[in-house]
C-alpha positions as CSV (number, residue, x, y, z in Angstrom):
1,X,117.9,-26.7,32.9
2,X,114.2,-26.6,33.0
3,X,113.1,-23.4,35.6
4,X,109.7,-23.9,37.3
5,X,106.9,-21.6,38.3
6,X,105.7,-21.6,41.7
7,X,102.4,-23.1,42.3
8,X,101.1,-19.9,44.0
9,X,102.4,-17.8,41.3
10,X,100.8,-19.9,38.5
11,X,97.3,-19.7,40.5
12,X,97.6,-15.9,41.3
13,X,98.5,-15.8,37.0
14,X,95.2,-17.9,36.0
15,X,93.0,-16.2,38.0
16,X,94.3,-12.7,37.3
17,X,93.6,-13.8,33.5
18,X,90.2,-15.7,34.4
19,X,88.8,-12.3,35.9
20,X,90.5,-10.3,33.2
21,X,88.6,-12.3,30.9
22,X,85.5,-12.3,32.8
23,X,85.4,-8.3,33.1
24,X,85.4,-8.1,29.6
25,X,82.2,-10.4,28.7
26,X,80.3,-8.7,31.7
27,X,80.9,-5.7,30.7
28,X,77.4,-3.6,30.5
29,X,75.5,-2.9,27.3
30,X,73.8,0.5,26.6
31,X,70.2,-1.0,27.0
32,X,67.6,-0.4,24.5
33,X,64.8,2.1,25.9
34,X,61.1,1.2,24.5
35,X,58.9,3.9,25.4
36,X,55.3,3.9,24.8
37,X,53.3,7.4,23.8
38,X,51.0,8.9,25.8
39,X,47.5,8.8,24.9
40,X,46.2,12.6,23.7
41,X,44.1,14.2,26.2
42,X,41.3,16.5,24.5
43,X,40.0,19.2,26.6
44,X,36.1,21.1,26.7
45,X,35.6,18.8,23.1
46,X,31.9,19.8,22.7
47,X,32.0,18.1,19.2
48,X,33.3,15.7,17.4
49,X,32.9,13.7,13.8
50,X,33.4,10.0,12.5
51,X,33.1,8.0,9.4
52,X,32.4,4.7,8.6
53,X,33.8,2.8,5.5
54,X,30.4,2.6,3.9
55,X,30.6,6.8,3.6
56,X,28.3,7.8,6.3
57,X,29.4,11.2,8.0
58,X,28.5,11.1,11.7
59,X,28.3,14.7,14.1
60,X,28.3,14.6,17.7
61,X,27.2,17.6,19.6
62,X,27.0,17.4,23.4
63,X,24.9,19.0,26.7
64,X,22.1,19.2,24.2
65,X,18.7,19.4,25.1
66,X,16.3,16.7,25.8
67,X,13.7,16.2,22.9
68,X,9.9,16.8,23.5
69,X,8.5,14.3,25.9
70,X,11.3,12.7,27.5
71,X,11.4,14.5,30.8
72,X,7.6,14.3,31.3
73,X,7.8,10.4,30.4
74,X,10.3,9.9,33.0
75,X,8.8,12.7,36.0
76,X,5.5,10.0,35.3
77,X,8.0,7.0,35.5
78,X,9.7,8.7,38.9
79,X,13.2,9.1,37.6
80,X,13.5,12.8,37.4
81,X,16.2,12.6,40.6
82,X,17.9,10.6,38.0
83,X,19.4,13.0,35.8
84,X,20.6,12.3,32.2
85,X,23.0,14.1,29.3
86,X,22.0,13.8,26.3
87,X,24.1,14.1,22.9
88,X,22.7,14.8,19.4
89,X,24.1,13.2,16.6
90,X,23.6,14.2,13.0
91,X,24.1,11.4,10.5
92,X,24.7,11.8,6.8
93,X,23.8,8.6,5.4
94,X,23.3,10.4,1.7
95,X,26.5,9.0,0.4
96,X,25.9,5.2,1.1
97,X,24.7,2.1,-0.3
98,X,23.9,0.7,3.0
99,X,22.0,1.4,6.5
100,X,23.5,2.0,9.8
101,X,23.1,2.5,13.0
102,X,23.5,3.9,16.2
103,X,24.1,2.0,19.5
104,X,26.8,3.1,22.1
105,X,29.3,6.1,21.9
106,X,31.8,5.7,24.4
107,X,34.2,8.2,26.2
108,X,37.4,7.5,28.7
109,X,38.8,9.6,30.4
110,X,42.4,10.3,31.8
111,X,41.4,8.8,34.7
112,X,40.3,5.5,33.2
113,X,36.6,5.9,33.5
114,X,34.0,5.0,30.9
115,X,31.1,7.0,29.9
116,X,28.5,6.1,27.9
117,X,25.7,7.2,25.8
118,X,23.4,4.7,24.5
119,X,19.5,5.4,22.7
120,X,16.6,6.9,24.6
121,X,14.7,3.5,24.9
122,X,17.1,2.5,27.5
123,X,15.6,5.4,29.4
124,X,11.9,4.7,29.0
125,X,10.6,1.6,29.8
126,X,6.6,1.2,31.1
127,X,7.5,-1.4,33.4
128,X,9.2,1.6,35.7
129,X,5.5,3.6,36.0
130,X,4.3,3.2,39.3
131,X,1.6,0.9,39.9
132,X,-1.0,3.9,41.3
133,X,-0.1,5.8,38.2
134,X,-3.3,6.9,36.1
135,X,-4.0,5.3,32.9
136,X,-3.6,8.4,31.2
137,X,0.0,8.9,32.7
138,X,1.4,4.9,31.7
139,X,-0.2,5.7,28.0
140,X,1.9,8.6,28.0
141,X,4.6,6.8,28.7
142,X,4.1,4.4,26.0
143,X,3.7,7.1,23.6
144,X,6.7,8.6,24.5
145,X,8.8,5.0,24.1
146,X,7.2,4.2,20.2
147,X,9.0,7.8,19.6
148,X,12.2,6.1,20.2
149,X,12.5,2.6,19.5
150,X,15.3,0.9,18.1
151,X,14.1,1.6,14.3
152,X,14.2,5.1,15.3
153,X,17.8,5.0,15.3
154,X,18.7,3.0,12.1
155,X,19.6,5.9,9.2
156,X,18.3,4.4,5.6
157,X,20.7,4.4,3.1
158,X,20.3,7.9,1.5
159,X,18.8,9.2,4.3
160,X,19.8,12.1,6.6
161,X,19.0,12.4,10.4
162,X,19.3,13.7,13.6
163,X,19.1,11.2,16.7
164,X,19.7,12.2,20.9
165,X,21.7,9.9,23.0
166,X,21.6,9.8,26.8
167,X,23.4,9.1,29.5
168,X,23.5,8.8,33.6
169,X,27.3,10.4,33.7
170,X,27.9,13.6,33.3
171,X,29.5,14.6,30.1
172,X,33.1,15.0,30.8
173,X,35.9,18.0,30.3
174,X,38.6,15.5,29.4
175,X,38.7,12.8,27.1
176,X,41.9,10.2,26.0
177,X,39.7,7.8,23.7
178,X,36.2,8.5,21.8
179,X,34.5,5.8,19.9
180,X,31.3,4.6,18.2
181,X,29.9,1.9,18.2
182,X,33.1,0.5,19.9
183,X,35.0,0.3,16.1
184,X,34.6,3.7,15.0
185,X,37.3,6.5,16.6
186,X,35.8,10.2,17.0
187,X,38.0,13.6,16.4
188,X,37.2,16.8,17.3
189,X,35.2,18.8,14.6
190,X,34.2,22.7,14.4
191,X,31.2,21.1,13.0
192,X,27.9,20.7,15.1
193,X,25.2,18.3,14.9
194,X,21.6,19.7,13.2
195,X,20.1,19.7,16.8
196,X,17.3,21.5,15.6
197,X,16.2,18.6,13.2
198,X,16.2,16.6,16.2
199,X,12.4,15.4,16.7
200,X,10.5,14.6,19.6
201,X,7.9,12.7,20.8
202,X,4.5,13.6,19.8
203,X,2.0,15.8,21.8
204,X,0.2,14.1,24.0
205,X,-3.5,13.1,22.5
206,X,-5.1,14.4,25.7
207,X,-3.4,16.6,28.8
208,X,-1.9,14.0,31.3
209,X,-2.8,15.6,34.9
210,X,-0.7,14.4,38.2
211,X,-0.4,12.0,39.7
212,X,0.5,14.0,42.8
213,X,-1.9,13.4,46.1
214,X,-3.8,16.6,47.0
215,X,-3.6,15.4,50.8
216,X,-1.8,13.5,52.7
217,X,-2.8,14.4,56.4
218,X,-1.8,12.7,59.5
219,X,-3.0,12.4,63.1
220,X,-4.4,10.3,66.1
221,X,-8.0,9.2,66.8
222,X,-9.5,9.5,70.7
223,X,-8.9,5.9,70.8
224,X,-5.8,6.1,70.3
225,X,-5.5,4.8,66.4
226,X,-3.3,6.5,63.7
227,X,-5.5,8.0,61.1
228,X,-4.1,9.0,57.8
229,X,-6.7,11.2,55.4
230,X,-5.4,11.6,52.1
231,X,-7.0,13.3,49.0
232,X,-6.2,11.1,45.5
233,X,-4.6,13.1,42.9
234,X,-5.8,14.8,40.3
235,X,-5.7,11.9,37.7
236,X,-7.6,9.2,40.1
237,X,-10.1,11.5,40.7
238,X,-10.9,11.7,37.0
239,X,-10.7,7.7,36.9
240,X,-12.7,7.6,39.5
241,X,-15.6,9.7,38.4
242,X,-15.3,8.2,34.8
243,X,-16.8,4.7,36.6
244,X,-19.4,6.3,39.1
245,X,-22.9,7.2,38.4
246,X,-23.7,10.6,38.3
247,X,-25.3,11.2,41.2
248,X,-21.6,10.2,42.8
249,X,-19.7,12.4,41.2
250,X,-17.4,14.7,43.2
251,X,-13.9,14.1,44.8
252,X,-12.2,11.0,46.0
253,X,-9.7,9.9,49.1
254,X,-9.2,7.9,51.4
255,X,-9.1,7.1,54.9
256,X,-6.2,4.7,56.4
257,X,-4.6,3.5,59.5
258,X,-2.8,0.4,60.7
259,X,-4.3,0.3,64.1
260,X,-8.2,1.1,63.0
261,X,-9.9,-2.1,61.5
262,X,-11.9,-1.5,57.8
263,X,-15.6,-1.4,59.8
264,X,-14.0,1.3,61.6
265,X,-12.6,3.7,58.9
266,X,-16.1,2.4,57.0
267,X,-17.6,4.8,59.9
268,X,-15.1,7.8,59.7
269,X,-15.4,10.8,58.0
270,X,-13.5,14.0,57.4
271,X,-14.0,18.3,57.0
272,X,-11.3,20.0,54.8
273,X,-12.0,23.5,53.8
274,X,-15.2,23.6,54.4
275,X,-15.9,20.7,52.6
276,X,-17.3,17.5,53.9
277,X,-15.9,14.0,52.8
278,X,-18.2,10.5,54.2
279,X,-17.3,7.3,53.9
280,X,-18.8,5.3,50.8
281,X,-21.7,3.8,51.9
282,X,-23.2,6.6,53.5
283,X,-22.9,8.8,49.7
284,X,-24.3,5.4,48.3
285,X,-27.4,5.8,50.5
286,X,-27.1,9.4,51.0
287,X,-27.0,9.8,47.0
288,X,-30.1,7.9,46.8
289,X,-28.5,5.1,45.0
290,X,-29.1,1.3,46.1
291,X,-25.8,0.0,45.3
292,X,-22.7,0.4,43.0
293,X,-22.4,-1.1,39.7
294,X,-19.7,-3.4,38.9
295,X,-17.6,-0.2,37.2
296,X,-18.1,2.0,40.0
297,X,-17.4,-1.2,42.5
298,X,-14.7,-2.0,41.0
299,X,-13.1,1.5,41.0
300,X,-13.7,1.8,44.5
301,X,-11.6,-1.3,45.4
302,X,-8.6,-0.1,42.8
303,X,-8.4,3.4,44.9
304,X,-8.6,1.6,48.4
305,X,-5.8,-0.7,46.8
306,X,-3.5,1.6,45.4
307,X,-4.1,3.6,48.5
308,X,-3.1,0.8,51.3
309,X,0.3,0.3,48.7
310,X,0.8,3.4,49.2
311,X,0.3,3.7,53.1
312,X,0.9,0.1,54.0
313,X,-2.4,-0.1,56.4
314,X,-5.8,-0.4,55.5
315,X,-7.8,1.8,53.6
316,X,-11.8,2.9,52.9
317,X,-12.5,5.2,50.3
318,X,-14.1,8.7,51.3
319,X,-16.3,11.1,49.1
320,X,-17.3,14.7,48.9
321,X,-20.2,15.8,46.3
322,X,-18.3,19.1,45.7
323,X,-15.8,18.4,43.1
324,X,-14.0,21.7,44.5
325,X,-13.3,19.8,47.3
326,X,-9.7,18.3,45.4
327,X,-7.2,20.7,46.3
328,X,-4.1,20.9,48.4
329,X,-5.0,20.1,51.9
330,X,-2.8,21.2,54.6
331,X,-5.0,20.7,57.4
332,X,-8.5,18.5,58.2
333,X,-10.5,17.4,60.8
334,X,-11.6,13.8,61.3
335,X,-14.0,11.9,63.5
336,X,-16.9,9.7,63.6
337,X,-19.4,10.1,60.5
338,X,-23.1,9.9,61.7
339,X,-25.2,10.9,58.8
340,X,-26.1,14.1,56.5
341,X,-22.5,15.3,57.1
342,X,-21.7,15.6,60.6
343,X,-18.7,14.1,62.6
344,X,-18.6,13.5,66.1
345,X,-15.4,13.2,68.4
346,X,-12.9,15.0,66.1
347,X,-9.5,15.4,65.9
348,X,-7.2,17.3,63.8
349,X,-4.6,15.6,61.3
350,X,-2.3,17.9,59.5
């Protein structure tokens, strides 16, 4: 006699074994951990060393001092609120058949920031000297540029030398990655770069005076314009003299306003201790002279131009015979100029 399973026994059975069989394929695998190593943090690394595969020896010194002429070059060019770092590096090319060179040394930090330090000519360009800068000052600048172009920092085969690097970033205290070049990885060395081998920029041929104004006085005529009196700096006044006659020379300024027309400043002069300043055409006639020459004319309309960019109104050029005369100016009188150095209906700018 054939014996028969019930129907809810045999579905209670196969689904008891289906989950059986189920638990045993789902059953959880140790998983496999991949962990990934922490990039080395190098703290206060004040030098560091690299080589190529060509044999050159590279040493990196940093917070060193800015060569000869940099600083001046870029006080002229109106930077100097722009600080920079700058890194020596000493490279020992003696061992190699081939030249190299330096372009970029890069540092991250933990943080993820990038520093960089490229070549000095990235610091110096002419086309940041101010416009009113003297001749004297933008050829300085140019002098101190030719000391670092790019050839500068290409290293001859067999050749030793020390290069400076700068940067707008401070140097910093931690560092995770150090390169050069962005191929070539940097370690920390007891070594130090030969800053002293370091060279600068050559002296300047002549001394480069300032640029600086002497003066630059403001106040309030009786009619009511805004008067500016301002005493060119020591460089224009030298520029300034170079072009005039002789019976002109003395010192330079300028009278400006943006209320007061040209005719009107044309007709002002100034006092500044104790020395008298009229406008142009009265030390023309005063000085005997009938009329400028096309130097001297000329000069005259570069100081009244570079001092309206520099104001923003317009501007006539002033003149005292007493060289003295430029010197820091705190105080002045100005008023109506009527001849042999006498002013009318004065008023005090300061």
């Amino acid at each position: 006699m054939k014996k028969y399973i019930p129907l809810t026994l045999l579905v209670t059975l196969t689904l008891t074994g289906c989950g059986a069989n189920n638990n045993t394929q789902s059953s959880p695998q140790n998983p496999q951990t991949t962990t990934s190593a922490t990039p080395q943090t190098y703290k206060d690394v004040k030098n560091w060393s690299a080589d190529d595969e060509n044999n050159a020896q590279y040493t990196f010194s940093a917070n060193t001092q800015a060569p000869a002429g940099v600083e001046e070059a870029r006080k002229i060019m109106q930077k100097e609120n722009q600080q920079l770092t700058y890194m020596a590096v000493t490279v020992d090319n003696t061992k190699s058949n081939s030249q190299t060179a330096i372009t970029q040394l890069s540092f991250t930090t933990p943080a993820g920031d990038l520093i960089t330090y490229t070549p000095l000519y990235d610091y110096l360009s002419t086309s940041d000297v101010p416009d009113e800068a003297s001749v004297d000052a933008y050829n300085r600048v140019v002098d101190v540029s030719n000391a670092f172009n790019g050839d500068d920092y290409t290293v001859v085969a067999g050749q030793k030398k020390t290069l400076v690097l700068a940067s707008t970033s401070a140097y910093p205290t931690e560092v995770t990655h150090a390169t050069l070049n962005e191929n070539y990885v940097l370690t920390p060395t007891d070594k130090t770069a030969e800053t002293d081998k370091a060279t600068g920029a050559p002296e300047p041929t002549e001394p480069v005076g300032s640029d600086d104004k002497l003066a630059d006085l403001n106040g309030t005529t009786l009619k009511g314009n805004d008067i500016n009196f301002r005493i060119f700096s020591p460089n224009a006044q030298k520029e300034v003299n170079a072009a005039m006659p002789a019976e002109l020379q003395g010192s330079w300024g300028a009278l400006c306003s943006n209320g007061a027309t040209e005719e009107q400043l044309q007709e002002t002069g100034a006092s500044s201790n104790g020395h008298s300043w009229r406008p142009l055409k009265y030390a023309v006639s005063e000085s005997g002279i009938q009329s400028l020459n096309g130097n001297a004319s000329q000069a005259e309309y570069n100081a009244a131009s570079l001092a309206e960019l520099s104001h923003g109104g317009t501007c006539a050029v002033i003149q005292s015979p007493d060289v003295s005369a430029a010197t820091t100016t705190t105080t002045a009188t100005v008023g109506h100029y009527i001849g042999n150095f006498t002013l009318e209906s004065t008023v005090e700018v300061k």
